[in-house]
Structure formats: C-alpha cells, structure tokens
PyMOL Python script that loads the backbone (N, CA, C, O; Angstrom):
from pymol import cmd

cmd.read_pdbstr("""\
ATOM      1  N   UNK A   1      72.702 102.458  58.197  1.00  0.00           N
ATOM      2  CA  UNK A   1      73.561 102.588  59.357  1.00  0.00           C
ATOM      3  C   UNK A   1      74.985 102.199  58.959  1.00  0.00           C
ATOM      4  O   UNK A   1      75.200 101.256  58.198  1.00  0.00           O
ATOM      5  N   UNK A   2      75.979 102.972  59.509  1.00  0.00           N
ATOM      6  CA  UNK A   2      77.626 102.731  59.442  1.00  0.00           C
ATOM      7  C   UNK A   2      78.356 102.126  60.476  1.00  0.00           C
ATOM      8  O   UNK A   2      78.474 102.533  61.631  1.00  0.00           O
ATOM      9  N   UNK A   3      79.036 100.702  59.753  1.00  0.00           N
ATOM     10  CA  UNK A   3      79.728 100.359  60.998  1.00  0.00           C
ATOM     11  C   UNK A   3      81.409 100.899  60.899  1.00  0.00           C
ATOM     12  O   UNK A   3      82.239 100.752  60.002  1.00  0.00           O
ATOM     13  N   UNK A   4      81.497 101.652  62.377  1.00  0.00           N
ATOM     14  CA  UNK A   4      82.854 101.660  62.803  1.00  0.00           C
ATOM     15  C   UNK A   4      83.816 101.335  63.311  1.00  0.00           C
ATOM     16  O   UNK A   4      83.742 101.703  64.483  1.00  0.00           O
ATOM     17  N   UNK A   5      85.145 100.613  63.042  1.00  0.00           N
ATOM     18  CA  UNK A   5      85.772  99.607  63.874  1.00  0.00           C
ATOM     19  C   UNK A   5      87.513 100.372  64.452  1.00  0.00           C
ATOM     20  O   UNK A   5      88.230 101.089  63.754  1.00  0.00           O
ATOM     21  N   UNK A   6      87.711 100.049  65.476  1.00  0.00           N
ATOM     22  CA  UNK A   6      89.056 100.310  65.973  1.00  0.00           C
ATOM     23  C   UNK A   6      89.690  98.842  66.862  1.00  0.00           C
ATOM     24  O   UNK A   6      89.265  97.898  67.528  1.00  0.00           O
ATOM     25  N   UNK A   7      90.614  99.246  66.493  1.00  0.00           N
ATOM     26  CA  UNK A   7      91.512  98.360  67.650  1.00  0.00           C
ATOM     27  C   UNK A   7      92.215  99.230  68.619  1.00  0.00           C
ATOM     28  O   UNK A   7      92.644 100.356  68.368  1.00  0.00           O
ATOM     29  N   UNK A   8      92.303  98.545  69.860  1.00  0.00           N
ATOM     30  CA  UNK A   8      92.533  99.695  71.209  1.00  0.00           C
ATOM     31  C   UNK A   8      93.970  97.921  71.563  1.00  0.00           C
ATOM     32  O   UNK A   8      93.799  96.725  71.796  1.00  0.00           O
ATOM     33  N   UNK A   9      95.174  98.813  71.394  1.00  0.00           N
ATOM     34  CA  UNK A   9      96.487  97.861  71.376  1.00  0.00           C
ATOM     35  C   UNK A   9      97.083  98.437  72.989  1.00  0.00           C
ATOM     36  O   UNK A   9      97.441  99.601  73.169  1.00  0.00           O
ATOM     37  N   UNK A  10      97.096  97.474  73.959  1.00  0.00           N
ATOM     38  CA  UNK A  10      98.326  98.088  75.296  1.00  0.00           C
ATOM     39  C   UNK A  10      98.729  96.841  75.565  1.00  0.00           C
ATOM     40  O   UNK A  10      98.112  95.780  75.469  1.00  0.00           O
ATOM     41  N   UNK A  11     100.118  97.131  76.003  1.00  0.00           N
ATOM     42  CA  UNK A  11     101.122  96.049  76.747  1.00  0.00           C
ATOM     43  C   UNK A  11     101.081  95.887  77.917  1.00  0.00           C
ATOM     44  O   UNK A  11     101.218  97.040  78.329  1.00  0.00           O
ATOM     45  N   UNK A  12     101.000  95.344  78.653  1.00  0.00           N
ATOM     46  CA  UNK A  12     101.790  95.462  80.382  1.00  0.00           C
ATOM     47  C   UNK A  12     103.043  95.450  79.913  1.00  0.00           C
ATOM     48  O   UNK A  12     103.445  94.757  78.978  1.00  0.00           O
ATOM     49  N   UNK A  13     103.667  96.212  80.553  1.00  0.00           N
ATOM     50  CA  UNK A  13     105.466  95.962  80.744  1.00  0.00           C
ATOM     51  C   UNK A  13     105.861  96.547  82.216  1.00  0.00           C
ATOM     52  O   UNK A  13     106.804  97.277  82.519  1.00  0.00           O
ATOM     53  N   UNK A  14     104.919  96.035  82.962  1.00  0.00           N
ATOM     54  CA  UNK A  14     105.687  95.837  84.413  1.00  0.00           C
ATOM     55  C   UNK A  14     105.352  94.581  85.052  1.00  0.00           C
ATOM     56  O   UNK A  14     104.348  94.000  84.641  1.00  0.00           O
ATOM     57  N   UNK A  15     106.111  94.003  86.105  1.00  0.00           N
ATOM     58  CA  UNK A  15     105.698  92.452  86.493  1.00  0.00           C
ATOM     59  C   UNK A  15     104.344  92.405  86.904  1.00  0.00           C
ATOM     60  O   UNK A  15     103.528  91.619  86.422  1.00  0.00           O
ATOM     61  N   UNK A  16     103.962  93.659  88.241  1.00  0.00           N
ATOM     62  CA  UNK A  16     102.910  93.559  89.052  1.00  0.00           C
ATOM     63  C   UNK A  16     101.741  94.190  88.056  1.00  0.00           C
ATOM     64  O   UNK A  16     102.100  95.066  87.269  1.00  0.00           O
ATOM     65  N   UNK A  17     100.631  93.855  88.065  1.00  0.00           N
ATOM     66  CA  UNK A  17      99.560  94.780  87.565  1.00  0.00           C
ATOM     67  C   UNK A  17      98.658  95.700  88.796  1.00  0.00           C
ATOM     68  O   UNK A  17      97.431  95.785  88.856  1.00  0.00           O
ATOM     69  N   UNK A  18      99.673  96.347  89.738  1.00  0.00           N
ATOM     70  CA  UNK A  18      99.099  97.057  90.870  1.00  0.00           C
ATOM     71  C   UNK A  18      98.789  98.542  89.977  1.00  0.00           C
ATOM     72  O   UNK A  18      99.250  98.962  88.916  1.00  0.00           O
ATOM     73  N   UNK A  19      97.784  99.101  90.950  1.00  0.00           N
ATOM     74  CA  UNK A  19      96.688 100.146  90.098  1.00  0.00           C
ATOM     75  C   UNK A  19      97.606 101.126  90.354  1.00  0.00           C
ATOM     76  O   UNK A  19      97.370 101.872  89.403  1.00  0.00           O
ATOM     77  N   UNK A  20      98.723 101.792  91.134  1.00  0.00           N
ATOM     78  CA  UNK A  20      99.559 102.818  91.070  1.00  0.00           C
ATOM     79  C   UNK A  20     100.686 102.580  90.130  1.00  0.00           C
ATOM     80  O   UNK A  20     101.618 103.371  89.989  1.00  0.00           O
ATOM     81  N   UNK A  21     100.571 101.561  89.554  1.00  0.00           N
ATOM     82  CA  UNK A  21     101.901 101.277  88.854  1.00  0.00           C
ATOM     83  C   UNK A  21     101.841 101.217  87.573  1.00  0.00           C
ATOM     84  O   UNK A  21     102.176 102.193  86.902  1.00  0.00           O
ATOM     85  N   UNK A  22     101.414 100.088  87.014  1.00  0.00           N
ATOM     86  CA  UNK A  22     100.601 100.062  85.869  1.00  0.00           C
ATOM     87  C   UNK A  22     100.421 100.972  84.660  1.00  0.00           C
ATOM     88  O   UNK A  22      99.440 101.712  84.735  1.00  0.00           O
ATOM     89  N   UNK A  23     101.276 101.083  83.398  1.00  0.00           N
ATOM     90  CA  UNK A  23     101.549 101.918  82.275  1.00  0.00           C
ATOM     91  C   UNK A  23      99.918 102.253  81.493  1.00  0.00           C
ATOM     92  O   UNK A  23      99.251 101.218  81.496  1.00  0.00           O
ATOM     93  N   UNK A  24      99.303 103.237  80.962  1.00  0.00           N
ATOM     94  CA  UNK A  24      98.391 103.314  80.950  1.00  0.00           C
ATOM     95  C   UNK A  24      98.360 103.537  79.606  1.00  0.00           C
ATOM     96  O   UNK A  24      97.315 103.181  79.063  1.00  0.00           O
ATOM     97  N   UNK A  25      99.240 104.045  78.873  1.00  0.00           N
ATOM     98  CA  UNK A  25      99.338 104.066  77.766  1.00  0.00           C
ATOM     99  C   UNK A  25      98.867 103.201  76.365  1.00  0.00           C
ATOM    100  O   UNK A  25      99.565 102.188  76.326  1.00  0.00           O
ATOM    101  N   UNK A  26      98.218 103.232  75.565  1.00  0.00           N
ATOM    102  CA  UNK A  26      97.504 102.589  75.014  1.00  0.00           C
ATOM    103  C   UNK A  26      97.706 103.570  73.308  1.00  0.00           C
ATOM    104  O   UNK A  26      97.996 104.756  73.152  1.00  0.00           O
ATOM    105  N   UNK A  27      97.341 102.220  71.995  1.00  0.00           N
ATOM    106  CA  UNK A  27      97.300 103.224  71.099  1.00  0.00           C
ATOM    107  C   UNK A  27      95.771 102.611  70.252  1.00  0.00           C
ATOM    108  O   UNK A  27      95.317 101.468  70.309  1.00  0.00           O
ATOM    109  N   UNK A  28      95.340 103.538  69.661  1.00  0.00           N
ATOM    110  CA  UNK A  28      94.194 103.247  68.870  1.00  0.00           C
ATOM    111  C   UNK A  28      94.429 103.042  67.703  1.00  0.00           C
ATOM    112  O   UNK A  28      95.562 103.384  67.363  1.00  0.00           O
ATOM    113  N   UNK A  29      93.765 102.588  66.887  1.00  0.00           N
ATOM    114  CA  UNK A  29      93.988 102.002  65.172  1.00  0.00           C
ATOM    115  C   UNK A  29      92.733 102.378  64.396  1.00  0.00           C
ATOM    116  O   UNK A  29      92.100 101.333  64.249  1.00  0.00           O
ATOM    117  N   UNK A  30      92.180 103.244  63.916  1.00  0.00           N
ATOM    118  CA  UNK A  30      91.116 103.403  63.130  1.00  0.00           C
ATOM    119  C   UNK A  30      91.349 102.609  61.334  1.00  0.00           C
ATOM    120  O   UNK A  30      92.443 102.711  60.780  1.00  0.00           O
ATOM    121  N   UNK A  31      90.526 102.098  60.856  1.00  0.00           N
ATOM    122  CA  UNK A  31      90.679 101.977  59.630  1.00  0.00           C
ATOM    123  C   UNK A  31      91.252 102.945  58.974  1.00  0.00           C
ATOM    124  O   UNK A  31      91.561 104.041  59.440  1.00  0.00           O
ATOM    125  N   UNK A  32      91.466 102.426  57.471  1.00  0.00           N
ATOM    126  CA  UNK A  32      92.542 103.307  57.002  1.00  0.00           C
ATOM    127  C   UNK A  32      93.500 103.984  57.311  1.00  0.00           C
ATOM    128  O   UNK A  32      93.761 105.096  56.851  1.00  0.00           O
ATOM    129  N   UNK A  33      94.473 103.040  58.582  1.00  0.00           N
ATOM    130  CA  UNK A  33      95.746 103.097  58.593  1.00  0.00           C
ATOM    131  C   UNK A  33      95.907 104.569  59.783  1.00  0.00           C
ATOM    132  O   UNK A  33      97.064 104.984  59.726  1.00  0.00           O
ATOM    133  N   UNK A  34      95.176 105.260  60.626  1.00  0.00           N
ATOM    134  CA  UNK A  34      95.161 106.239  61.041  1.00  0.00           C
ATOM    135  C   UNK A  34      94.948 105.819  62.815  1.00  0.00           C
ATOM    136  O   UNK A  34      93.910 105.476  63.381  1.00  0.00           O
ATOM    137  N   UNK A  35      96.322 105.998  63.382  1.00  0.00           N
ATOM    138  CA  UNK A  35      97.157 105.547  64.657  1.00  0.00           C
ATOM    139  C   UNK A  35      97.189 106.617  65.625  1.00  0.00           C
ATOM    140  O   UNK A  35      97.642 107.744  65.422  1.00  0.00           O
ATOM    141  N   UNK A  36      96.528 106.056  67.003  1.00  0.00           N
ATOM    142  CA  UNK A  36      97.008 107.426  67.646  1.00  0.00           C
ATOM    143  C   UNK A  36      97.434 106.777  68.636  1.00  0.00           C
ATOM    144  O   UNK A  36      97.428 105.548  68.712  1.00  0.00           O
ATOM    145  N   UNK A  37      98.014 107.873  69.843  1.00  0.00           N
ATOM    146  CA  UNK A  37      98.391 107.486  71.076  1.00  0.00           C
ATOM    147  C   UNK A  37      97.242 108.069  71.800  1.00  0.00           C
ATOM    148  O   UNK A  37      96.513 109.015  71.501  1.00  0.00           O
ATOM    149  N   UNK A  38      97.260 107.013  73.166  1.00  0.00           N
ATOM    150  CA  UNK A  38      96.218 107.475  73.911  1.00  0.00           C
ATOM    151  C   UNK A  38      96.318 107.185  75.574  1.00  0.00           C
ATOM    152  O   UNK A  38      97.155 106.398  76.016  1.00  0.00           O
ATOM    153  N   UNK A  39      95.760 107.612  76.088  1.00  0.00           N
ATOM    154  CA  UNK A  39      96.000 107.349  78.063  1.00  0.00           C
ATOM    155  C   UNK A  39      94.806 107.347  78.453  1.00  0.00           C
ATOM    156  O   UNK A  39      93.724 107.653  77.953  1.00  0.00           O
ATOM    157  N   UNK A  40      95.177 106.935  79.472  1.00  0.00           N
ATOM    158  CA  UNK A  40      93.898 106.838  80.347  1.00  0.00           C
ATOM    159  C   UNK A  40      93.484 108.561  80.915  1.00  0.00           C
ATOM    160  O   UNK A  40      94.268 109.390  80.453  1.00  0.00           O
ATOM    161  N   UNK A  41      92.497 109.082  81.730  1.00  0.00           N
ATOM    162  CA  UNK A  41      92.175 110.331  82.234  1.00  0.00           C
ATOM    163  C   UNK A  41      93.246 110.722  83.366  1.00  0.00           C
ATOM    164  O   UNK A  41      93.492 109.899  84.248  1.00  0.00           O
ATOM    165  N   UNK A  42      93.879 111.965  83.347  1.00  0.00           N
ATOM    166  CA  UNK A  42      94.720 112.220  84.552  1.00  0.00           C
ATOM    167  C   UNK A  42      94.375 111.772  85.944  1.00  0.00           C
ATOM    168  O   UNK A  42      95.239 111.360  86.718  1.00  0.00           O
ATOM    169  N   UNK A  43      92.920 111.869  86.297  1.00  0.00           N
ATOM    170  CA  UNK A  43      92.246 111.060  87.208  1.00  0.00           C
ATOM    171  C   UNK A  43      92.517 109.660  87.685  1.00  0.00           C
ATOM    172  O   UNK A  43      92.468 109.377  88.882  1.00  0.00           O
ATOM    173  N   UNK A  44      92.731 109.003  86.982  1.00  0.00           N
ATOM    174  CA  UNK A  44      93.116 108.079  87.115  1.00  0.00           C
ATOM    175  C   UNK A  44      94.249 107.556  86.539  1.00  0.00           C
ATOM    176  O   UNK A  44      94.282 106.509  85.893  1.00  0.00           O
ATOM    177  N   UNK A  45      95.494 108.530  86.852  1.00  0.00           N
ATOM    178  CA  UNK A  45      96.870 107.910  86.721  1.00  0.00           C
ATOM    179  C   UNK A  45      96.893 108.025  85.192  1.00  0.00           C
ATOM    180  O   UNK A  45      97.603 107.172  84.659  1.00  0.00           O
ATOM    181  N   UNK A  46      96.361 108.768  84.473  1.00  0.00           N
ATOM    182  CA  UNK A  46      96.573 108.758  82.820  1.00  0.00           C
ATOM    183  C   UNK A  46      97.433 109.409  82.941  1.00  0.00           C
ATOM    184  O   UNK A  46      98.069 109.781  81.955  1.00  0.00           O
TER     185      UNK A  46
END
""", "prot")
cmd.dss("prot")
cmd.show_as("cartoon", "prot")
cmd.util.cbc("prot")
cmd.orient("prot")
C-alpha cells in the first residue's frame, strides 16, 4: 500500500468569518513540490 500526503494551506483575511463573506480560496501542496490553487464548489460560494 502507498501513502499519499498533501497540505491544504488557507488564510482568513477578512475580520468576520460569516458564511457569505468568507474567501474560499485555498492552495494544495502535493509532494514533490507540485502547488495548485483551489476553491471551494460554486455551490457554495467557491
């Protein structure tokens, strides 16, 4: 069996953490150095 690891990196950068407001933006980190950007589903404000 293979283990796979990521890191999932987001900031708040607004004061309130209200659910209409709230930056959703997020980036992923796979081993070997390979970065993406990522959001949440349009559904929910991605």
């Amino acid at each position: 069996m293979s283990d796979y690891k990521a890191t999932v990196t987001w900031n708040r950068e607004t004061p309130d953490f209200n659910y209409d407001s709230f930056d959703r933006i997020h980036s992923i980190e796979f081993g070997g150095g390979i970065k993406c950007q990522a959001s949440s589903a349009p559904q929910v404000y991605g």
